[in-house]
C-alpha positions in Angstrom: 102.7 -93.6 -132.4 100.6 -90.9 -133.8 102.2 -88.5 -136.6 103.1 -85.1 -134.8 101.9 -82.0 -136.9 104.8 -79.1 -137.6 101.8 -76.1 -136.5 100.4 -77.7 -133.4 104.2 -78.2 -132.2 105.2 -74.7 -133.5 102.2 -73.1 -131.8 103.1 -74.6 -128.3 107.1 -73.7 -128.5 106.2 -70.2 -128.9 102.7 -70.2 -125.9 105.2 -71.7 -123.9 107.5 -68.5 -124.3 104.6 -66.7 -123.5 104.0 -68.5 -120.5 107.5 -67.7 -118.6 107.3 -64.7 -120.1 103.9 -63.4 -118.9 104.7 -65.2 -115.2 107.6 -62.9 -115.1 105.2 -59.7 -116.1 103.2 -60.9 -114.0 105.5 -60.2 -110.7 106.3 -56.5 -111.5 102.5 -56.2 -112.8 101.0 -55.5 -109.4 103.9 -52.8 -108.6 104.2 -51.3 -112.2 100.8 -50.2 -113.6 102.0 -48.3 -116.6 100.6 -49.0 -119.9 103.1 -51.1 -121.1 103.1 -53.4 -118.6 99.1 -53.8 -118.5 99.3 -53.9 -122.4 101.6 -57.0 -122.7 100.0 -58.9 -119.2 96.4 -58.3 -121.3 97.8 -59.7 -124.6 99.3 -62.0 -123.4 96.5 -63.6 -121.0 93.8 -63.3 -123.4 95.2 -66.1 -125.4 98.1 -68.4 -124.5 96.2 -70.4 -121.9 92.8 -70.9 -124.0 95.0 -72.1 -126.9 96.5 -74.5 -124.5 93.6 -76.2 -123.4 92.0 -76.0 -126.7 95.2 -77.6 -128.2 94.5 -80.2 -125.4 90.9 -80.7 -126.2 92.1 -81.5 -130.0 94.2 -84.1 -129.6 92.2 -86.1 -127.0 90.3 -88.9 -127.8 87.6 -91.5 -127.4 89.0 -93.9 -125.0 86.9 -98.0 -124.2 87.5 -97.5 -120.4 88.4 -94.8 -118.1 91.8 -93.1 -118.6 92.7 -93.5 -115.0 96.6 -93.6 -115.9 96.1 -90.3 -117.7 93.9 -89.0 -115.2 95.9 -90.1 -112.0 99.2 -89.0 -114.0 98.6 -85.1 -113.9 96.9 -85.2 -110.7 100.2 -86.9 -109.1 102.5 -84.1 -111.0 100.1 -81.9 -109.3 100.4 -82.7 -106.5 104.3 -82.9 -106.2 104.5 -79.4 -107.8 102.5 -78.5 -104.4 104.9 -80.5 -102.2 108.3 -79.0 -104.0 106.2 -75.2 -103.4 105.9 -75.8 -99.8 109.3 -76.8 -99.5 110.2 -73.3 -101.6 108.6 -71.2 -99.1 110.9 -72.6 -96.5 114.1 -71.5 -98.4 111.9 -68.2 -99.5 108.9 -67.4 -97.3 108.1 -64.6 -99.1 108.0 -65.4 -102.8 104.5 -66.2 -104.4 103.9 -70.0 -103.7 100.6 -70.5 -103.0 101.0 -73.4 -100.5 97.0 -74.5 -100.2 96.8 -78.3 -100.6 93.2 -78.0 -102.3 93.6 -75.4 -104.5 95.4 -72.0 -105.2 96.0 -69.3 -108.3 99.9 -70.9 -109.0 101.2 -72.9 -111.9 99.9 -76.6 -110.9 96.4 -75.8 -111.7 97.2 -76.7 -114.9 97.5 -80.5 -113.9 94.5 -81.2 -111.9 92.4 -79.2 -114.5 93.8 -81.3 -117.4 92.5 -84.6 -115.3 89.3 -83.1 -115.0 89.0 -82.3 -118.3 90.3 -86.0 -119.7 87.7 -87.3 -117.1 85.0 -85.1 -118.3 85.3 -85.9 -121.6 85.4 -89.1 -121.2 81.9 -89.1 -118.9 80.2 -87.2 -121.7 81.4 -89.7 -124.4 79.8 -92.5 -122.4 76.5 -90.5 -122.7 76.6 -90.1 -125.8 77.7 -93.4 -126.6 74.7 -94.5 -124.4 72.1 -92.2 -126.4 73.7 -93.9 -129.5 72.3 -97.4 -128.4 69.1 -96.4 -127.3 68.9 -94.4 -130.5 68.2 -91.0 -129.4 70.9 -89.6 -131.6 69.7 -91.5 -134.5 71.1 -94.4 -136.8 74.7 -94.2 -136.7 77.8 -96.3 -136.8 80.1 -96.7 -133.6 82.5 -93.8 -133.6 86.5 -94.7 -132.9 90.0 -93.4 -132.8 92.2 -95.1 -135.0 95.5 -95.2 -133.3 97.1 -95.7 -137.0 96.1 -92.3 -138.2 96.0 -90.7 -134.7 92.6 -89.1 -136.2 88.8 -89.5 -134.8 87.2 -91.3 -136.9 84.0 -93.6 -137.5 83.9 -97.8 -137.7 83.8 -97.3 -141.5 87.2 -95.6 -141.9 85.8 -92.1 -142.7 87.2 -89.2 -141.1 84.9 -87.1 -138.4 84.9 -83.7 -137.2 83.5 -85.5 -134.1 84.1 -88.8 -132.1 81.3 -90.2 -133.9 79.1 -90.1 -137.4 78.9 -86.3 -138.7 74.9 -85.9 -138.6 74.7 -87.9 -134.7 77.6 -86.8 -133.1 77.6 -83.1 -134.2 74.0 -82.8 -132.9 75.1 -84.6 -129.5 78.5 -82.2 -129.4 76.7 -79.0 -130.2 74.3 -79.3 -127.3 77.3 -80.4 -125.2 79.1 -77.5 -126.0 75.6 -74.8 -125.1 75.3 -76.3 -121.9 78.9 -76.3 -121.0 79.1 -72.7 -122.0 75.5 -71.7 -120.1 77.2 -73.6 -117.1 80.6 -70.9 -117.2 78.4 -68.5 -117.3 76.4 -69.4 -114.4 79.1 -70.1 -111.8 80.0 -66.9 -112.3 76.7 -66.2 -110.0 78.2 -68.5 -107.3 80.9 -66.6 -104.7 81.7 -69.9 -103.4 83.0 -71.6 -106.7 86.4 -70.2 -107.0 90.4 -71.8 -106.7 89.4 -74.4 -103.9 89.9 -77.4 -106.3 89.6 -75.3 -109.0 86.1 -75.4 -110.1 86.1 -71.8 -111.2 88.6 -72.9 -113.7 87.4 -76.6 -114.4 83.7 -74.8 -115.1 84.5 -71.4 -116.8 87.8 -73.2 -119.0 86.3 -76.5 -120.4 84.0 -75.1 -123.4 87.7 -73.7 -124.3 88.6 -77.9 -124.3 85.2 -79.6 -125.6 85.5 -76.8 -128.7 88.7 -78.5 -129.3 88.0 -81.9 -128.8 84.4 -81.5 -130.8 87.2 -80.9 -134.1 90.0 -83.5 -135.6 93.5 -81.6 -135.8 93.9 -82.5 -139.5 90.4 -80.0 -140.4 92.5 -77.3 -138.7 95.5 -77.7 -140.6 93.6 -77.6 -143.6 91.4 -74.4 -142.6 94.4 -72.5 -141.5 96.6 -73.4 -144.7 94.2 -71.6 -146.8 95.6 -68.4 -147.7 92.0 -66.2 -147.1 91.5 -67.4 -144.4 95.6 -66.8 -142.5 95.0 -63.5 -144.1 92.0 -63.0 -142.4 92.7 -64.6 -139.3 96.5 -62.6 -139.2 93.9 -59.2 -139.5 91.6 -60.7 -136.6 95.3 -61.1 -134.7 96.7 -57.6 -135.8 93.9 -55.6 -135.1 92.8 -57.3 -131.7 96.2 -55.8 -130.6 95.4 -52.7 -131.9 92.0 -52.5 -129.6 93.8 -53.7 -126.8 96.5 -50.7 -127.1 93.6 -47.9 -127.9 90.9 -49.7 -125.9 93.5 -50.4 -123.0 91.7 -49.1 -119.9 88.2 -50.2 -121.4 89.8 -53.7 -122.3 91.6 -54.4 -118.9 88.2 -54.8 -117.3 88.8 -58.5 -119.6 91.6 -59.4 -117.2 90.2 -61.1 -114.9 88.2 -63.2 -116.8 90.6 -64.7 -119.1 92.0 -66.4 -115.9 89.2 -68.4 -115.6 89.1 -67.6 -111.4 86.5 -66.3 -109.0 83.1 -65.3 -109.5 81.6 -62.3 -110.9 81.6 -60.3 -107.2 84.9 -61.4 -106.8 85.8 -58.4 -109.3 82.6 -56.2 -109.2 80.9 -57.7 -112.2 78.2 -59.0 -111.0 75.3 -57.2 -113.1 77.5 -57.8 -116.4 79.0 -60.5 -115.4 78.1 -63.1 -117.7 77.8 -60.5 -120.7 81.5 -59.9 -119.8 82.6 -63.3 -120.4 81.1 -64.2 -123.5 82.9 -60.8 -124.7 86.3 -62.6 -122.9 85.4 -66.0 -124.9 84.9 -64.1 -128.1 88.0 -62.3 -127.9 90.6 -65.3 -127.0 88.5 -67.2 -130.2 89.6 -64.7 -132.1 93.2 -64.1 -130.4 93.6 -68.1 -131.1 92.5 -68.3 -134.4 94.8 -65.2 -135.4 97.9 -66.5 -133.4 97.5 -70.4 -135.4 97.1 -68.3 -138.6 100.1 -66.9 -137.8 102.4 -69.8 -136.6 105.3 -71.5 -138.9 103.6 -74.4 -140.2 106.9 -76.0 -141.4 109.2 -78.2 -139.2 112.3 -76.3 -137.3 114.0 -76.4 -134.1 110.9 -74.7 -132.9 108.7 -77.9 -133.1 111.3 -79.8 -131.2 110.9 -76.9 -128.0 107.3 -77.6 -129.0 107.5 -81.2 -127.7 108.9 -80.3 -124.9 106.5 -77.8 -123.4 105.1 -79.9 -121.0 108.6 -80.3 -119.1 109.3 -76.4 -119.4 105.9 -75.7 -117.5 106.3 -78.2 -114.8 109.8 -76.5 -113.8 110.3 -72.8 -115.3 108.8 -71.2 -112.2 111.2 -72.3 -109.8 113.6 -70.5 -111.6 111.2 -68.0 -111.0 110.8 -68.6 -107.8 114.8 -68.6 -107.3 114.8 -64.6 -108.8 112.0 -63.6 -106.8 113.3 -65.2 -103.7 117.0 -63.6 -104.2 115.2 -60.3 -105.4 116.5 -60.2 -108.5 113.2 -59.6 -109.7 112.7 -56.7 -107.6 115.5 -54.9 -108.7 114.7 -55.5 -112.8 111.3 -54.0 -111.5 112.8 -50.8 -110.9 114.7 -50.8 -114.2 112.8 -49.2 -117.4 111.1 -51.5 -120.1 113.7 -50.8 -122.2 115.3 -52.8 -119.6 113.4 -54.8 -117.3 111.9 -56.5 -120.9 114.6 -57.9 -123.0 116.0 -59.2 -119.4 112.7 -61.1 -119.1 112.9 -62.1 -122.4 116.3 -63.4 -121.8 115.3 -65.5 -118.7 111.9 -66.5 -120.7 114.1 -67.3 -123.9 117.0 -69.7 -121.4 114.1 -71.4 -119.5 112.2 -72.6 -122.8 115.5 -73.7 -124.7 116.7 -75.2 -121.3 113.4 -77.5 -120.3 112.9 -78.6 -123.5 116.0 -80.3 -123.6 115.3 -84.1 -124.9 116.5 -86.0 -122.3 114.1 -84.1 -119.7 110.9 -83.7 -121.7 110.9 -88.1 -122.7 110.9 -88.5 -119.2 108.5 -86.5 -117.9 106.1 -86.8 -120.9 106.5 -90.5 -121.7 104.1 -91.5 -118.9 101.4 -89.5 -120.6 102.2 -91.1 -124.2 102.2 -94.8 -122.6 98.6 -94.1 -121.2 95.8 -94.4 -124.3 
């Protein structure tokens, strides 16, 4: 069993927060369009998802055969989170659950884009693998992942930033990375590629994963340990916030594309479109370099709600759901932020300590650890 790593927990306990949190903004955000509402919905989406999936990307790894448990794992929990919503709307017709069997803009798209992603990666390791043999990516040993040290590393024991010999494999990743990133940029052209099976998000959020999965999770530790760089990273973080506050109206353009969805016309960007969401990847880089900067790096109950974040997502928004649908959330809506915000916090707070129980997260995540 690989050795779990106090920041990487840490970080997830408190994007986790963020999540429930930011759903609940995100119900009053439509009605309430004051500044503090927009400021908190921005900050918060330009970040907590993209560290997600990059924190996904990280600890994935080079697998001999197709993950098919892995991959048929979240696409199952995927699917039953779309069951249980349809059955929601029958006790509550009118609360938010998106009930379209082949895509839609709720909470399981996480799933079935983390099984394209595992898939993916795996497909463009076989490539490279492939290119290896026929010695297009020049001499090089066969890379590995040593389930001992839970690390990526080559047949010769050494550690790699990639699944593969530094000088091959960073050459092969590199160019895997430009044209995943040209690719975002070009759906964005294509007013047919949106949430039907989620290719907007599958195309636009996996340079956010192959970034992740092109490092080992022991180089991050030891970047963000150094104190220049947390200083500068915490700055990066600090003063992002600031632009978001002074720069709000400029910056809200940004909100649609940090969800990943619909193309460029979708939201009236079509001439800057692409322009637009290389400034939206450069800002959640920086947003998710500050925020690991930031993060506890030492153990605490907060790495143990970190473990458990995968069981919080799957069922924090039917307690959502359950406000919404008894109008509870309608009624903090009218409330002022002085208000309406430590009560979300609350929810947000009781949700994450709740989910994360033990007992629930083993089950629903051992599947996922039992699968290589």
């Amino acid at each position: 069993m690989k050795e779990r790593t106090a920041l990487f927990d840490n970080a997830k306990a408190i994007l986790i927060w963020l999540v429930v949190f930011g759903h609940l903004i995100d119900l009053v955000c439509a009605s309430d369009s004051g500044d503090g509402i927009r400021y908190l919905f921005l900050v918060i989406w330009s970040f907590h998802m993209p560290a997600f999936i990059f924190l996904a990307g990280l600890f994935d790894h080079r697998r001999d055969a197709f993950p098919k448990g892995r991959v048929l794992y979240f696409v199952i929990v995927g699917l039953v989170l779309k069951i249980v919503n349809m059955l929601v709307l029958l006790v509550f017709p009118d609360v938010e659950a998106d009930p379209f069997l082949f895509g839609d803009k709720n909470f399981p798209w996480f799933m079935f884009v983390l099984a394209a992603f595992v898939a993916m990666a795996y497909g463009l390791e076989k490539v490279g693998s492939e290119l290896r043999q026929r010695g297009l990516l020049g001499d090089s040993v066969t890379s590995g992942y040593s389930p001992a040290s839970g690390s990526k590393s080559g047949a010769n024991g050494s550690e790699m930033t990639v699944n593969g010999t530094p000088a091959a494999d960073r050459v092969y990743w590199g160019w895997v990375f430009a044209i995943v990133l040209a690719v975002s940029l070009a759906v964005g052209f294509l007013p047919w590629v949106g949430d039907v099976l989620y290719l907007s998000r599958i195309f636009v959020l996996f340079p956010v994963y192959v970034m992740g999965y092109m490092l080992q999770p022991a180089d991050v530790v030891r970047v963000v340990e150094r104190p220049a760089v947390r200083f500068a990273g915490a700055f990066g973080f600090v003063g992002m916030l600031a632009i978001f506050w002074v720069k709000l109206d400029l910056m809200y353009h940004l909100r649609p594309l940090f969800t990943g969805r619909n193309a460029y016309s979708a939201w009236g960007l079509a001439h800057g479109g692409p322009w637009l969401r290389l400034a939206a990847y450069a800002v959640s880089a920086l947003m998710v370099f500050g925020f690991l900067c930031l993060v506890p790096r030492k153990e605490s109950y907060l790495s143990r709600i970190g473990q458990g974040s995968l069981s919080v997502y799957v069922f924090h928004y039917y307690v959502i759901f359950l406000l919404d649908g008894l109008d509870i959330i309608d009624a903090l809506a009218t409330q002022r932020l002085r208000t309406m915000l430590p009560t979300f916090a609350l929810i947000a707070t009781v949700e994450v300590l709740v989910f994360s129980g033990k007992w629930l997260s083993d089950r629903l995540t051992k599947p996922i650890t039992s699968y290589k």
